[in-house]
N, C-alpha and C positions, 0 to 999 in steps of 0.2 A: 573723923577718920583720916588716916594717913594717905595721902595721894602718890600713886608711883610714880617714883622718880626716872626719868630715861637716862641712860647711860652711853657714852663711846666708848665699849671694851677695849679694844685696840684697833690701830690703825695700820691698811699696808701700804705701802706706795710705789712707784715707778716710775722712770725716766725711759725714752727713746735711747740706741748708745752711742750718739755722735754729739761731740760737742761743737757747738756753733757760734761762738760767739764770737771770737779772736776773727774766725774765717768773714762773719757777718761786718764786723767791724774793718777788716781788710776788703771787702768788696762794695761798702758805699764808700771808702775813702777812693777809690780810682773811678766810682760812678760822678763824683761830687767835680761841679764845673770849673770850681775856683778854688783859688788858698784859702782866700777867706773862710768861706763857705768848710772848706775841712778842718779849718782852725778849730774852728766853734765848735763841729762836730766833734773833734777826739775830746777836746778840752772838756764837752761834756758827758763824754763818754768817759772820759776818766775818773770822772766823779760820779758817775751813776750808782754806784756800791754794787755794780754784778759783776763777777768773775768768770762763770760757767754760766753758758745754757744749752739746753739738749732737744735734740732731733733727729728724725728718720732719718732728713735730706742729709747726704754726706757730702758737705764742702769739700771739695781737692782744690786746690792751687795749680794754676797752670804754669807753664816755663814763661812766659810772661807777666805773670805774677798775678792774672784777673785768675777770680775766685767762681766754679762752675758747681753744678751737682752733678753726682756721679750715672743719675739717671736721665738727664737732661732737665729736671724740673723747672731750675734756673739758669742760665748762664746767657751766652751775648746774643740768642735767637730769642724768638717772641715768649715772653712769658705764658705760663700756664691759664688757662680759661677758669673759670667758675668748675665747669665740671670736672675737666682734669684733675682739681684742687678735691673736688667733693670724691673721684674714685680712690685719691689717696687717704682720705678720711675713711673709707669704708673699709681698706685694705688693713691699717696701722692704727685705727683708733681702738676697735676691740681687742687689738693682742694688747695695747698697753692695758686696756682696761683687765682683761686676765691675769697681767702679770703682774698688775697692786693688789689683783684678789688672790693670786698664788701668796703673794708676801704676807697679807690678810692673814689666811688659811690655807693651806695645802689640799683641802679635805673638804673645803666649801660646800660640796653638794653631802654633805654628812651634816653638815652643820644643823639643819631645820630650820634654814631659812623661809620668812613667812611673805615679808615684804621686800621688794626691791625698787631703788630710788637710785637715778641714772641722772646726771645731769653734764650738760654738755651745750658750749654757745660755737663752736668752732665747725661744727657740720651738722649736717641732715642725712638721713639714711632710712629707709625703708623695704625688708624687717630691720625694725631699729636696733639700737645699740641695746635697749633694753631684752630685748627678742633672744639678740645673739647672746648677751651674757647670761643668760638665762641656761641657752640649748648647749653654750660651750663650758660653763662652768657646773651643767649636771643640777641643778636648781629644777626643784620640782615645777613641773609646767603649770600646776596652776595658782604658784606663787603671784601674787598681788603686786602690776609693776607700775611704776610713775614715772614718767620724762619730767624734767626739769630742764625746757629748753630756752637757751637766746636770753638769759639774765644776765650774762658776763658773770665777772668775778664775786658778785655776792651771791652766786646761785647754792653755794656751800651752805651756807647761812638758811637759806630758804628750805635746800633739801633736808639740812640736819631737825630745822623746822617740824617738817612732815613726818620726821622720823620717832621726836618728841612725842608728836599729837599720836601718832599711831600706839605707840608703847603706853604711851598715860588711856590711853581707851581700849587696849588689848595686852594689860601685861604681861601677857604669856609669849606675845610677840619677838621675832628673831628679824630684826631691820637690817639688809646689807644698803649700804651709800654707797654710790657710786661717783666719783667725780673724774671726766678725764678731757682735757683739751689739748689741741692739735694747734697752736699758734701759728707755728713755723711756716705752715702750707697757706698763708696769707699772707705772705711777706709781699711787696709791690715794690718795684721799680719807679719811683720816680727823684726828684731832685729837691722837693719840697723838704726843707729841714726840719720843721716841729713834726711832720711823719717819719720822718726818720727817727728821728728820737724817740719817738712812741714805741716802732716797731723794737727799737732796742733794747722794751725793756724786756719783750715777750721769748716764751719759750714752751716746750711741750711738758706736758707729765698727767700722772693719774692716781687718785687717791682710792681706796676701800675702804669701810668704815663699819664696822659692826656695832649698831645698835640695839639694846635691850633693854630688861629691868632688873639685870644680874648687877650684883657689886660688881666694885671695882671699875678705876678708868677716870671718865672725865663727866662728870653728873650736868647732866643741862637744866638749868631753872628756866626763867622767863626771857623771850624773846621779842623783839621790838624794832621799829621800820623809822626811819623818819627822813624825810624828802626835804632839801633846802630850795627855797621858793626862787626862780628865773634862772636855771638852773639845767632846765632839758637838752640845751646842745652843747653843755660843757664835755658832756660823751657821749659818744655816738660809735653802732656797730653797723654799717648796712652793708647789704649782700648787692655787690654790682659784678661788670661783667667777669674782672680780673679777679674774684675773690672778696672776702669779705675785709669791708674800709674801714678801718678803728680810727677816729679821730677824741686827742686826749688832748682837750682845752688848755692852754696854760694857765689858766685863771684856778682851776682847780685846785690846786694848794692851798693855796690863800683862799679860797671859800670854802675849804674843808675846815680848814687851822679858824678861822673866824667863827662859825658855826661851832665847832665846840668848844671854843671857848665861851660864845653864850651862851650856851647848856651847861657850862659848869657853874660860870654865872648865876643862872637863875636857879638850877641846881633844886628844883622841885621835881616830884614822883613823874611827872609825865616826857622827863627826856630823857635820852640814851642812858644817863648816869642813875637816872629811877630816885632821886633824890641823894643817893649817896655823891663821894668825894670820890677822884680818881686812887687817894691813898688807903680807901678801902678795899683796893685790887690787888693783891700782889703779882698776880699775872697779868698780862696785857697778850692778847692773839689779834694782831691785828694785820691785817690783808697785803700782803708786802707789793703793793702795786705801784709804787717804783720809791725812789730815798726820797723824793721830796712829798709825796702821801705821806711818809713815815715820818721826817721831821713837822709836817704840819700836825699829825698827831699828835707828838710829843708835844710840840707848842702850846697848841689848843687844851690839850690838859695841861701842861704843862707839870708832865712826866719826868723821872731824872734819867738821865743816860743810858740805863742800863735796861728799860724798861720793856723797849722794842728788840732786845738782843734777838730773841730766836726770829722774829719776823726778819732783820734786819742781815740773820748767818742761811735765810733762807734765799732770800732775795739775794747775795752776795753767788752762793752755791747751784741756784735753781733758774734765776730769772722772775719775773712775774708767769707764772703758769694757767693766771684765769683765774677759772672756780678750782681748780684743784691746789692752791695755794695756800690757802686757809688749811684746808686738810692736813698737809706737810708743816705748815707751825704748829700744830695741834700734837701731831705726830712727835715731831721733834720735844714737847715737853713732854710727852709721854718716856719718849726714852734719856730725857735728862733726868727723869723722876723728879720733875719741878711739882710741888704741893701748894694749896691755898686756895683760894677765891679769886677768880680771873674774870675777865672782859675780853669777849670776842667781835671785832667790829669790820666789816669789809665794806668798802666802797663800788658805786658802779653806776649806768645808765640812770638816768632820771633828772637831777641827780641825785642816788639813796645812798639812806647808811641802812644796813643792817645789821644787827646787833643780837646778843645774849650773852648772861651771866654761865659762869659756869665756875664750876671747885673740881680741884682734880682730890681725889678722895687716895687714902695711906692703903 
C-alpha cells in the first residue's frame, strides 16, 4: 500500500516594516569603548553577508548622531525589563504572524483548516499565540492546536515534523504552520564583542505554511535529529532579567563543518545523509544562521558554490530570523520554481541538527 505523502502547498511570509540593521550597526559602534574594539566590530560586520534586517523598533538618529527608538525601547536611559520586552511580543508578534497568513491565504478561515502548529522561541504569552491566531484569523475553534516552544532556530524543522506525522495518520488533514520570531526585542547593551556579534546576526519575521496531502509544492520524506557530543553550551538561550541571553559559541563552525564531514565520511543509512552523497541533492535549504554556519556546511559536504544560494540571498536580505528562517528559504525556492531532491537542515541548542529530505515536485 502506497503511504500519504505530506506536502508544503505554499508558503507566506512577513517582515516587521523597519529596517534595522545600518541603524543597529551605527549604535554599537558609539556604544564600543575603543578603536580597537570597533575595528574588529565593523571589520566583521562587513563580512557578515547581511544587508537588511527588520523590526517594530524604529531606529531615528539623533543630531548627535547616537541611535534611539522611537518608542523609548532603546536609547541612552535604562533598557527595557523582561516584561516590557514580553508586552511588546504580545502587542507585534500576532499581527506579524497574521500577516504571513494573509500572504498564505487571504481566506484562511475558508480554507478547512484542521490542525494548527505555532512555533515561537522569542516570547511567552498567555492566551497564547496559538489562541489568538486561531480567534483572529477565523479558524474554526475547535481546530487541533500545538506550541512549538523555546527550540530556537530548528523549531521549523520539528513543527513541519508534526505536520508530516499528522497528514500520513489523517490524510484528509489541512495543517496551517506557523513560525514567527521577535529577535529584535532582546537586543542587550553591553560591550562584550562575541555578543555583539551574535546579536548582529538576528532579526524579526514570520512564516505560514500550508500543509496537506494535495499535489503540488514541496513533498516531505523522512525526518532525522542528530546531536554532536560536548556540545550543550555551544548555544545557549536563557530568559534573565534584561531579556532573553543568546550566547553563539565560536567554536560552532568548526564543530558543525567537522561533524559533517564525518557523516559524509562514514556516509552509512543512520546519518543526516541516510547513506546517500551530498551530490544526490540538488537542493540544499539550509538554516541561514549566520555566513560562517553556511560556509561550515558547505565545507563539511563539501558543496560547490552555488549550493547554499537561496539560504545565503536570505541571510543577506532577512538576517537570521530564528525558526522562521528555514521557512523563507523554503519559500524562496518555491517561488524560483527550483525542482529536484533537496536537503533541509537547521542548527540550534543542544548542540542538534535537524534535518529531512524533501523533492519539490513539477
Amino acid at each position: 500500500m502506497t503511504s500519504t505523502v505530506a506536502r508544503i502547498n505554499r508558503i507566506g511570509t512577513a517582515n516587521p516594516p523597519f529596517e534595522v540593521h545600518d541603524a543597529f550597526l551605527r549604535f554599537v559602534a558609539s556604544e564600543l569603548p575603543d578603536e580597537r574594539t570597533r575595528h574588529v566590530f565593523e571589520r566583521m560586520a562587513a563580512r557578515s553577508g547581511i544587508e537588511r534586517r527588520f523590526s517594530f523598533l524604529q531606529p531615528v538618529v539623533q543630531e548627535d548622531g547616537t541611535v534611539v527608538e522611537t518608542g523609548g525601547f532603546y536609547g541612552n536611559g535604562p533598557w527595557p525589563s523582561t516584561g516590557t520586552r514580553m508586552k511588546r511580543y504580545e502587542r507585534d508578534a500576532p499581527r506579524l504572524a497574521l500577516e504571513a497568513i494573509a500572504a498564505l491565504d487571504g481566506d484562511i478561515g475558508k480554507a478547512g483548516i484542521t490542525h494548527l502548529i505555532v512555533a515561537s522561541c522569542t516570547g511567552f504569552m498567555a492566551p497564547g499565540l496559538d489562541q489568538v491566531i486561531m480567534a483572529e484569523a477565523g479558524l474554526d475553534p475547535g481546530v487541533e492546536r500545538t506550541v512549538v516552544g523555546f527550540m530556537g532556530c530548528y523549531a521549523a524543522v520539528n513543527s513541519l515534523r508534526l505536520a508530516h506525522h499528522i497528514v500520513r495518520s489523517e490524510p484528509a488533514a489541512r495543517v496551517l504552520v506557523v513560525t514567527i520570531e521577535l529577535c529584535s526585542i532582546h537586543f542587550q547593551r553591553n560591550h562584550d564583542l562575541p555578543s555583539l556579534l551574535a546579536m548582529l546576526l538576528f532579526g524579526d519575521g514570520a512564516a505560514a505554511a500550508l500543509v496537506t496531502a494535495e499535489p503540488g509544492g514541496i513533498a516531505l520524506h523522512d525526518f532525522r535529529a542528530a546531536t554532536i557530543p560536548g556540545t550543550a553550551d555551544a548555544i545557549t538561550w536563557n530568559i534573565r532579567d534584561q531579556g532573553f541571553d543568546m550566547h553563539l559559541g565560536g567554536e560552532v563552525p568548526a564543530r558543525i563543518a567537522a561533524a559533517l564531514a564525518a557523516d559524509a565520511m562514514r556516509n552509512d543509512g543512520h546519518g543526516l545523509l541516510r547513506g546517500q552523497s551530498p551530490e544526490d541533492f540538488a537542493l540544499w535549504a539550509v538554516h541561514a544562521g549566520g555566513r560562517t554556519i553556511l560556509d561550515a556546511v558547505e565545507h563539511g559536504f563539501a558543496l560547490g558554490p552555488e549550493a547554499l544560494a537561496p539560504s545565503r540571498s536570505i541571510l543577506r536580505d532577512r538576517g537570521n530570523m530564528s525558526s522562521a528562517t528555514l521557512m523563507f528559504i523554503l519559500a524562496k525556492m518555491l517561488a524560483d520554481e527550483a525542482r529536484g531532491p533537496g536537503m533541509a537542515l537547521a542548527f540550534g541548542p543542544g548542540m542538534a541538527a535537524e534535518s529531512f529530505r524533501f523533492t519539490i515536485e513539477d
